[in-house]
N, C-alpha and C positions, 0 to 999 in steps of 0.2 A: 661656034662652040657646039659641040653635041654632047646628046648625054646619055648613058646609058638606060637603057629602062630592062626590068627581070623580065626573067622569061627567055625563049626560045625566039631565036629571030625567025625560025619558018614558020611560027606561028599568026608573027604580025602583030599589030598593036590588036586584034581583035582579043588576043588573049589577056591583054590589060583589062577588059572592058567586060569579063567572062562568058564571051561567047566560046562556043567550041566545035571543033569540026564533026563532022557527021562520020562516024563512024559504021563501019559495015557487018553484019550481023552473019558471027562464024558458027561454020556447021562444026557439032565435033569430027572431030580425027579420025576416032574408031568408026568401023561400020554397023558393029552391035556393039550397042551400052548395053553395062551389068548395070543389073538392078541395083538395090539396097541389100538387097538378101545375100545376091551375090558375091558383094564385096565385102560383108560381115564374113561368109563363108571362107574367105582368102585369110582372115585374120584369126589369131588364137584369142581367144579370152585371159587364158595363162601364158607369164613367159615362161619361154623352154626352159628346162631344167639344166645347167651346168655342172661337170663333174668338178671335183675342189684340184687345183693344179696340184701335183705333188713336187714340192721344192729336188730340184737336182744335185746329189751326191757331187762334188770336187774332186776336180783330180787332181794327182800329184804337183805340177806346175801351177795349178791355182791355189792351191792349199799352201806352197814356196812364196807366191806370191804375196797373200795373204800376211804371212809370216813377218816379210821383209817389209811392205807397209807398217804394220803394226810396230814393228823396230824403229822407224824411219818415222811413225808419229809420235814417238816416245821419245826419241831424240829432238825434235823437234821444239816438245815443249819441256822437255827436260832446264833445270833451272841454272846448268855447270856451266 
């Protein structure tokens, strides 16, 4: 009979028991770190300002369509 036990099996029963593996101590990635100052400097204090959309004018074939909905939801709930 076997039994399941949690955890990762390449870890071993050592992880039941919370030992852990030695991990390797990474260099960063980049070759020059920004400072603190620097990376404030990257960010705004304020968000940018957005202009307000202006809704788009319809045209002919949508303004039709439009139409024939609006008939087509009326008929729908109409009570005849």
């Amino acid at each position: 009979m076997t039994i399941a036990l949690p955890g990762s099996s390449k870890k071993g029963i050592g992880s039941l028991f919370g030992r852990k593996a030695k991990t390797d101590v990474k260099k960063p990635t980049a070759e020059k770190q920004l400072s603190r100052e620097q990376v404030a400097k990257m960010f705004s204090s304020r968000p940018e300002t957005r202009e307000a959309a202006k809704p788009a004018k319809l045209n002919d074939g949508e303004r039709q369509d439009r139409a024939q909905l609006g008939s087509l939801r009326g008929a729908l709930y109409s009570k005849d």
